[in-house]
PDB file of N, CA, C and O in Angstrom, chain B, residues numbered from 101:
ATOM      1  N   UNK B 101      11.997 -12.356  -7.120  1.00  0.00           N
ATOM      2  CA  UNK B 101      11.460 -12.471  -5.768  1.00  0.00           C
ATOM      3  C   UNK B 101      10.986 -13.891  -5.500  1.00  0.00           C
ATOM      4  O   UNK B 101      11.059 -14.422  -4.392  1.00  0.00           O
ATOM      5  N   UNK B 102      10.626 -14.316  -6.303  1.00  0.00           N
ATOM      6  CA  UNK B 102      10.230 -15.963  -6.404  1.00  0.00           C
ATOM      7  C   UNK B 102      10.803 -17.052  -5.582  1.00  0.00           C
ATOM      8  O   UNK B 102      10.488 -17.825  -4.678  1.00  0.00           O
ATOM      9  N   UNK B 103      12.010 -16.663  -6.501  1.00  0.00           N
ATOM     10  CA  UNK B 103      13.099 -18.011  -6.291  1.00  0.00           C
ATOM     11  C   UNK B 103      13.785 -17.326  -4.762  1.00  0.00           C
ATOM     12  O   UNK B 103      14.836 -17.901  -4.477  1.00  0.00           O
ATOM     13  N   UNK B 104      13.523 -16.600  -4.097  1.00  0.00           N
ATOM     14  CA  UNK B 104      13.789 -16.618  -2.637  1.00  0.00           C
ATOM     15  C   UNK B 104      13.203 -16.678  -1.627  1.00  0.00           C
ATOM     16  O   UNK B 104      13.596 -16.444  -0.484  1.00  0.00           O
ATOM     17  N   UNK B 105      11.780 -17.144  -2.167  1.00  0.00           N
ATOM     18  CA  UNK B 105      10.774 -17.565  -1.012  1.00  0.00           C
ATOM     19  C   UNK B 105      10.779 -19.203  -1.175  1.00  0.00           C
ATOM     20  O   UNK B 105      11.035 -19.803  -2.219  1.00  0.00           O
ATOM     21  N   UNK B 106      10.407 -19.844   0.217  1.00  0.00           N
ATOM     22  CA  UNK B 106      10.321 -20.996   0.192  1.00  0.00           C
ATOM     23  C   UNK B 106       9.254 -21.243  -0.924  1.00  0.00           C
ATOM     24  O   UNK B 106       8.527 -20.394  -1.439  1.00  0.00           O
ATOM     25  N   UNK B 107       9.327 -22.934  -1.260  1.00  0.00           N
ATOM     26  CA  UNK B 107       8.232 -23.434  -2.019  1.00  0.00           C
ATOM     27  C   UNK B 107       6.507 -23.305  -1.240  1.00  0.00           C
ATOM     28  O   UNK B 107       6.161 -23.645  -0.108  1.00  0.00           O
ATOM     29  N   UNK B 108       6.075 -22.977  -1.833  1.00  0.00           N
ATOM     30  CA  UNK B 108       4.822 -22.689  -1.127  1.00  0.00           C
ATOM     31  C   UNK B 108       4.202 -21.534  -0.338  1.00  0.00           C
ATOM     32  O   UNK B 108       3.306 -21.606   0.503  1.00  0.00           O
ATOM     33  N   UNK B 109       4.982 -20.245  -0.862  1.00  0.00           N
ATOM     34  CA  UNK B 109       4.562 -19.019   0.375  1.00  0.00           C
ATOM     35  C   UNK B 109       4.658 -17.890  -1.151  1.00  0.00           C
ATOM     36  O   UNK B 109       5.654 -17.428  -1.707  1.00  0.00           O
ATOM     37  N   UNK B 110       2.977 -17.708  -1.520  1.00  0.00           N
ATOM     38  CA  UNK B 110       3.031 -16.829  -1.789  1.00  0.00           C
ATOM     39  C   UNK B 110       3.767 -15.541  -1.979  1.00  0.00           C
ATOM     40  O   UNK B 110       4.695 -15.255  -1.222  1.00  0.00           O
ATOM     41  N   UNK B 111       3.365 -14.678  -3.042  1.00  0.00           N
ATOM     42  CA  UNK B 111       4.236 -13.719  -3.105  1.00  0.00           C
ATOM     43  C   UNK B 111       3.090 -12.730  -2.039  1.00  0.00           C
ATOM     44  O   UNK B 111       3.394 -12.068  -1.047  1.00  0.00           O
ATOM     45  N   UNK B 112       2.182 -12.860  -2.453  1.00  0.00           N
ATOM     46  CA  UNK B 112       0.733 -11.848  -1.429  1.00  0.00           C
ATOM     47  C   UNK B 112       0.811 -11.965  -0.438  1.00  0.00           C
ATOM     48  O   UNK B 112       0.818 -10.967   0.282  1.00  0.00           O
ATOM     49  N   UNK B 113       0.898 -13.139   0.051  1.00  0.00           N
ATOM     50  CA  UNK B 113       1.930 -13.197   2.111  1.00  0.00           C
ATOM     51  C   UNK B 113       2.660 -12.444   2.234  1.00  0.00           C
ATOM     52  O   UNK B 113       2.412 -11.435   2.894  1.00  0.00           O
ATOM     53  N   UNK B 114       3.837 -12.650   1.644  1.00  0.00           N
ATOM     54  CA  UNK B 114       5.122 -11.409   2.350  1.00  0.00           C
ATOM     55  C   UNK B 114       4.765 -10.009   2.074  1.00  0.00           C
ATOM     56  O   UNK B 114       4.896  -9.090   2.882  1.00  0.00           O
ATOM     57  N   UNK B 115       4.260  -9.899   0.760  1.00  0.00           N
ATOM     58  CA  UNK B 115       4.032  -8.485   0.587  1.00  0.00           C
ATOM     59  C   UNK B 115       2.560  -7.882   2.146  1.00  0.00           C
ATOM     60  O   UNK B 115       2.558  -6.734   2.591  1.00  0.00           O
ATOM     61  N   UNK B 116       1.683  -8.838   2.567  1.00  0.00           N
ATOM     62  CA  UNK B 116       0.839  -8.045   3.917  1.00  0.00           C
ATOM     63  C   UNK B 116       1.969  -8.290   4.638  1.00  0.00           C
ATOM     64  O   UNK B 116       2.577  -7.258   4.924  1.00  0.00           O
ATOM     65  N   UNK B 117       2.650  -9.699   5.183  1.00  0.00           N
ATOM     66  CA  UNK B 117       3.265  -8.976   6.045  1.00  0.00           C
ATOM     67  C   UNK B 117       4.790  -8.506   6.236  1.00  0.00           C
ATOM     68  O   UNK B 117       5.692  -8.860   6.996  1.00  0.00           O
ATOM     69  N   UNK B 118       4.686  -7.611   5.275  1.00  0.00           N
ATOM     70  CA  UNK B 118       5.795  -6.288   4.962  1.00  0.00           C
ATOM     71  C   UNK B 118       4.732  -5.406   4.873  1.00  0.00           C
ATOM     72  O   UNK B 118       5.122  -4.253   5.058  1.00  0.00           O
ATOM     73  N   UNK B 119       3.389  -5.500   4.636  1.00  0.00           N
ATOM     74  CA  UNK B 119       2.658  -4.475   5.014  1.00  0.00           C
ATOM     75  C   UNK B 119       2.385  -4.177   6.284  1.00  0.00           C
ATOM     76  O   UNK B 119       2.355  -2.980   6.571  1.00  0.00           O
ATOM     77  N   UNK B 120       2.145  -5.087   7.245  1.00  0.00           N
ATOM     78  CA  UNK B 120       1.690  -5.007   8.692  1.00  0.00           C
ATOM     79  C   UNK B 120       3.165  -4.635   9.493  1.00  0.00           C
ATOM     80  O   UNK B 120       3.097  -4.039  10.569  1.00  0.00           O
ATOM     81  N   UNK B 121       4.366  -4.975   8.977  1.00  0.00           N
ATOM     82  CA  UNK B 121       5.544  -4.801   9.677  1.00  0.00           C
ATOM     83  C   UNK B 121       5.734  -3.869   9.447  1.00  0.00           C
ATOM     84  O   UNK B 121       5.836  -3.285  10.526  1.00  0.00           O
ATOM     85  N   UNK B 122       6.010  -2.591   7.964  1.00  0.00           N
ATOM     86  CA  UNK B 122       5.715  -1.486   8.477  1.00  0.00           C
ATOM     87  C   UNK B 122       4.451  -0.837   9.160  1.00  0.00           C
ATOM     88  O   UNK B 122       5.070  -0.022   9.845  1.00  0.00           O
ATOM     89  N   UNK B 123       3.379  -0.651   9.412  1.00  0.00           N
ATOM     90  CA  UNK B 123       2.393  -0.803   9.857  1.00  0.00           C
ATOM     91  C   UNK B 123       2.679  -0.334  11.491  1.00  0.00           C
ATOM     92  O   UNK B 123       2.438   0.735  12.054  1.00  0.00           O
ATOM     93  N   UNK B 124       3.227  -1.454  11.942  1.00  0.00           N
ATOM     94  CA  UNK B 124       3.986  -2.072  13.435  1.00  0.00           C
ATOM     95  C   UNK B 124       4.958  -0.602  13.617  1.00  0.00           C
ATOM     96  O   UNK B 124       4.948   0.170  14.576  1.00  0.00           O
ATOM     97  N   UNK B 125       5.542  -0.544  12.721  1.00  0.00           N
ATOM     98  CA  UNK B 125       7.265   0.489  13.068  1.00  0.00           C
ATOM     99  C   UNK B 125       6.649   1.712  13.073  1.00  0.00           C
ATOM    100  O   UNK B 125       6.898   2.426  14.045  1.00  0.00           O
ATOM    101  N   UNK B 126       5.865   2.159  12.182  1.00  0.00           N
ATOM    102  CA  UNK B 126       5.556   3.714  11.970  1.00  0.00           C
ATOM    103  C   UNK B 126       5.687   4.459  12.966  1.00  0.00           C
ATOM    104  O   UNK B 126       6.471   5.397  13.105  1.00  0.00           O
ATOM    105  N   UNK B 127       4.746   3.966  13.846  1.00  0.00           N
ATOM    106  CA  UNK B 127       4.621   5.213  15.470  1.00  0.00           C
ATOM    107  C   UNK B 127       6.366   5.677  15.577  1.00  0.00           C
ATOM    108  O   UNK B 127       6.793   6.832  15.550  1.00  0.00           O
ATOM    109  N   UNK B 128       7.184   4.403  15.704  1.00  0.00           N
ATOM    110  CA  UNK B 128       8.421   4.496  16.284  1.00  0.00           C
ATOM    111  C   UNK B 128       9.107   5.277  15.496  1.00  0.00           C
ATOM    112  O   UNK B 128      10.112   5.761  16.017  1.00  0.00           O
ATOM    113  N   UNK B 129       8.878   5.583  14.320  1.00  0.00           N
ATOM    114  CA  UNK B 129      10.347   5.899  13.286  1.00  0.00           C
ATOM    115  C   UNK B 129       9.586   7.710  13.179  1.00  0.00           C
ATOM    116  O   UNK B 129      10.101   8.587  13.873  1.00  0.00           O
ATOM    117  N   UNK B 130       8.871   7.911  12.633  1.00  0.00           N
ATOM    118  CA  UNK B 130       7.992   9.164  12.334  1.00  0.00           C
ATOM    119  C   UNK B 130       8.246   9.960  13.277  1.00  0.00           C
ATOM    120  O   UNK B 130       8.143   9.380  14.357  1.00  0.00           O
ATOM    121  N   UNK B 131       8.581  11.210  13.387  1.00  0.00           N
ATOM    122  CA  UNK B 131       8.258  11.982  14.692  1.00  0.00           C
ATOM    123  C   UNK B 131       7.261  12.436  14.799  1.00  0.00           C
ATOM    124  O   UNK B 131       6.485  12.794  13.914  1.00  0.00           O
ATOM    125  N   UNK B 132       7.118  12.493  16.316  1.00  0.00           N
ATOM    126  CA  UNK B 132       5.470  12.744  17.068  1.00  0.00           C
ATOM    127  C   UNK B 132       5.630  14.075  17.315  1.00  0.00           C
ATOM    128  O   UNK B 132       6.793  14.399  17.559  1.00  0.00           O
ATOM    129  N   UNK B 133       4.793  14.968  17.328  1.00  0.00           N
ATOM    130  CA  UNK B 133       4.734  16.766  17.495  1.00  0.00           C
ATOM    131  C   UNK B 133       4.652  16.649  19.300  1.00  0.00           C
ATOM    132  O   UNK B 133       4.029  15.892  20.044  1.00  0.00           O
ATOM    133  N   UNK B 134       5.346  17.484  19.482  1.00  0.00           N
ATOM    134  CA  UNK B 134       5.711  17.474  20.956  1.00  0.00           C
ATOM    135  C   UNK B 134       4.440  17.680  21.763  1.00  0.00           C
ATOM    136  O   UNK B 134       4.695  17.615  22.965  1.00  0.00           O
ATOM    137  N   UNK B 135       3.216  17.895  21.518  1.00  0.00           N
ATOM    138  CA  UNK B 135       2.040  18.180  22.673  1.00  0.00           C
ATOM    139  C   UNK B 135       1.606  16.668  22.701  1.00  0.00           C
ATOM    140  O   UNK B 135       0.775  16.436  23.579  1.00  0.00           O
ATOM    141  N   UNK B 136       2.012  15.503  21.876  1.00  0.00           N
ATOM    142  CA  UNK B 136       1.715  14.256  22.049  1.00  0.00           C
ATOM    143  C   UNK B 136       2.845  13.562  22.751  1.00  0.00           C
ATOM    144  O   UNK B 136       4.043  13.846  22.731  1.00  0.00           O
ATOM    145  N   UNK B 137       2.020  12.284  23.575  1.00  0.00           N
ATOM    146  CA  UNK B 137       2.852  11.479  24.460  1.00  0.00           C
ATOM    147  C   UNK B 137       3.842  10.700  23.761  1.00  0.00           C
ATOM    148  O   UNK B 137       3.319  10.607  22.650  1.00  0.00           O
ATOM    149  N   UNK B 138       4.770  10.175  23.708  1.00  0.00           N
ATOM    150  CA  UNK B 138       5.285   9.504  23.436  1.00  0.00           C
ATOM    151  C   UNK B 138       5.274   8.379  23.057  1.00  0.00           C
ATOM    152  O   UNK B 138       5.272   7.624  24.030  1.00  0.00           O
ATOM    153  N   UNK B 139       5.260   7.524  21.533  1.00  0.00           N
ATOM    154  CA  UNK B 139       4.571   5.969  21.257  1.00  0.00           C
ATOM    155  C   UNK B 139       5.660   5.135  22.001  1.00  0.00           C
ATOM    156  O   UNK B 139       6.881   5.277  21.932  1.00  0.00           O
ATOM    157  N   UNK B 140       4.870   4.147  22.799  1.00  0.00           N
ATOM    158  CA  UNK B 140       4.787   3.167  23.564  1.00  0.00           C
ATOM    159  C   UNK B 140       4.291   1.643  22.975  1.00  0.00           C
ATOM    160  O   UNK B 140       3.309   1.551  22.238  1.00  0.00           O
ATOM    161  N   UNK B 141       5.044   0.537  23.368  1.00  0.00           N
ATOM    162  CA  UNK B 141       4.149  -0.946  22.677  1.00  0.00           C
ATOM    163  C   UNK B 141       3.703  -1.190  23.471  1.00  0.00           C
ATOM    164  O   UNK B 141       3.816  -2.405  23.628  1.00  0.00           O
ATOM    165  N   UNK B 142       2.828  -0.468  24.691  1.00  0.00           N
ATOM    166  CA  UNK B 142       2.254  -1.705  25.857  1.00  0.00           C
ATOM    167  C   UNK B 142       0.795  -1.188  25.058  1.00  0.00           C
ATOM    168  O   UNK B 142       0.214  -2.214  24.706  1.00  0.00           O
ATOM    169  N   UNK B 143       0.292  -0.409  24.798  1.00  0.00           N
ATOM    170  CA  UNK B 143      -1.151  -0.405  24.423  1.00  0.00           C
ATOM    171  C   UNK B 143      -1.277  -1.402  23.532  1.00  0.00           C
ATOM    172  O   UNK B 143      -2.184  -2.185  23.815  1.00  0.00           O
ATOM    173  N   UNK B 144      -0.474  -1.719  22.221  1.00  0.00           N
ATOM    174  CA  UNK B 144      -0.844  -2.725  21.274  1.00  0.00           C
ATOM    175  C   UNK B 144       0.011  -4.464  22.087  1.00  0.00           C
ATOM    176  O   UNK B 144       0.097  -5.563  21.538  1.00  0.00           O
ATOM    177  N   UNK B 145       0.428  -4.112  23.300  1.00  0.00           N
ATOM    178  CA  UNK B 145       0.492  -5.117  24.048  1.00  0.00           C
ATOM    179  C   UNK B 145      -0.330  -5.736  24.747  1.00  0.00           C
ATOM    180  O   UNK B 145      -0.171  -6.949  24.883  1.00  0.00           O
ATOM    181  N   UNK B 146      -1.549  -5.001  25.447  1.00  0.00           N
ATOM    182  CA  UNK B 146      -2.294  -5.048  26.271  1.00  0.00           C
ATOM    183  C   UNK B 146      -3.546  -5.822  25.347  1.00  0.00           C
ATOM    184  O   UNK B 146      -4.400  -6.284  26.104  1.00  0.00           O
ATOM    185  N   UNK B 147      -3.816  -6.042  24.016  1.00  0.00           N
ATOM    186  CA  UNK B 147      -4.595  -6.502  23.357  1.00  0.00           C
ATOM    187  C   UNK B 147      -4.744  -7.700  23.201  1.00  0.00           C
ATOM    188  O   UNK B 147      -5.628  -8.120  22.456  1.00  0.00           O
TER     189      UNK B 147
END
């Protein structure tokens, strides 16, 4: 994993954000039980 990150970028960087990027996707990929609305990005847009 090393030798395919630039010089200087941690391995603990990519691994949060590959944590926060799934993080980001979940709502979308998971199914939602039908008495809930539908996930939307304007709420974590609106921030």
């Amino acid at each position: 994993m090393r030798r395919l990150l630039p010089a200087g970028v941690p391995v603990s960087d990519v691994g949060v954000a590959l944590l926060v990027q799934a993080a980001m996707t979940m709502p979308f990929v998971v199914p939602r039980a039908p008495e809930l609305e539908p996930a939307t990005r304007t709420p974590s847009a609106c921030r």
